[in-house]
N, C-alpha and C positions, 0 to 999 in steps of 0.2 A: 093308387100310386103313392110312393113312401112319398114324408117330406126331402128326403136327400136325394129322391131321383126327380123331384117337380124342380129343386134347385141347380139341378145338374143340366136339365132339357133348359131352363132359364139362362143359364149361362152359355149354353152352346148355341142355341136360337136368337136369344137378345144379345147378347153381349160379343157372338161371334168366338168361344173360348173355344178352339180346338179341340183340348185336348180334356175338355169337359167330362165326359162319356169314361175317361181312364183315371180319373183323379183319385186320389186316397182320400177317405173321406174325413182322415183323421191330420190330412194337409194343411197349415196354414196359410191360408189363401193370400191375405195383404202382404206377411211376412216373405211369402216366396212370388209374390210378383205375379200369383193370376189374376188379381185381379186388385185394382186401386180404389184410393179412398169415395173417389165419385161413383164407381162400378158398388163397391159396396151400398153405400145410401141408395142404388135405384135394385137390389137385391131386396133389403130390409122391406123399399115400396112396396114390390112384389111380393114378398112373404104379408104385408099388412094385405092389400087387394083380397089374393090371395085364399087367405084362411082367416078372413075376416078379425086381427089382432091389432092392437094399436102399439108402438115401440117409442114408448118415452124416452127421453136423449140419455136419462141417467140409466138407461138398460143397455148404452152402445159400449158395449163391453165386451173384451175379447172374451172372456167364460160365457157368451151369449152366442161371438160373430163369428169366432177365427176358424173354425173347419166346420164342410157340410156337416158333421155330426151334434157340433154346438148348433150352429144354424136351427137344428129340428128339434134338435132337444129342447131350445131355448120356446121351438113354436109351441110343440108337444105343452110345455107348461103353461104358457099363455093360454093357451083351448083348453087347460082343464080346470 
């Protein structure tokens, strides 16, 4: 499973986001209101759990957080 559909089933199982499942992945998530700054921090959790990656505060960066495609891209680089 990609990293933007583990984040996608994340958010519609934990978080309850409806409309998880139809998101653009190129969305920004805080900026349009799916999801707030606490929802993000237990996202980031989850992406650490996860795929085994640690996110230092100076990586909470939107070029890292703001759409599932940052989201993975940002893992994708951590695991390599």
């Amino acid at each position: 499973m990609a990293v933007t559909d583990d984040i996608r089933s994340y958010l519609a199982d934990q978080l309850r986001i409806s409309e998880a499942g139809s998101l653009d992945a190129d969305l920004p998530l805080v900026q349009n209101g799916i999801i707030d700054s606490i929802e993000l921090m237990q996202v980031v959790s989850f992406l650490e759990k996860s795929y085994g990656i640690s996110v230092d505060e100076t990586e909470f960066l939107p070029s890292n957080l703001r759409t599932l495609n940052t989201m993975a891209a940002f893992v994708e680089r951590k695991r390599a």
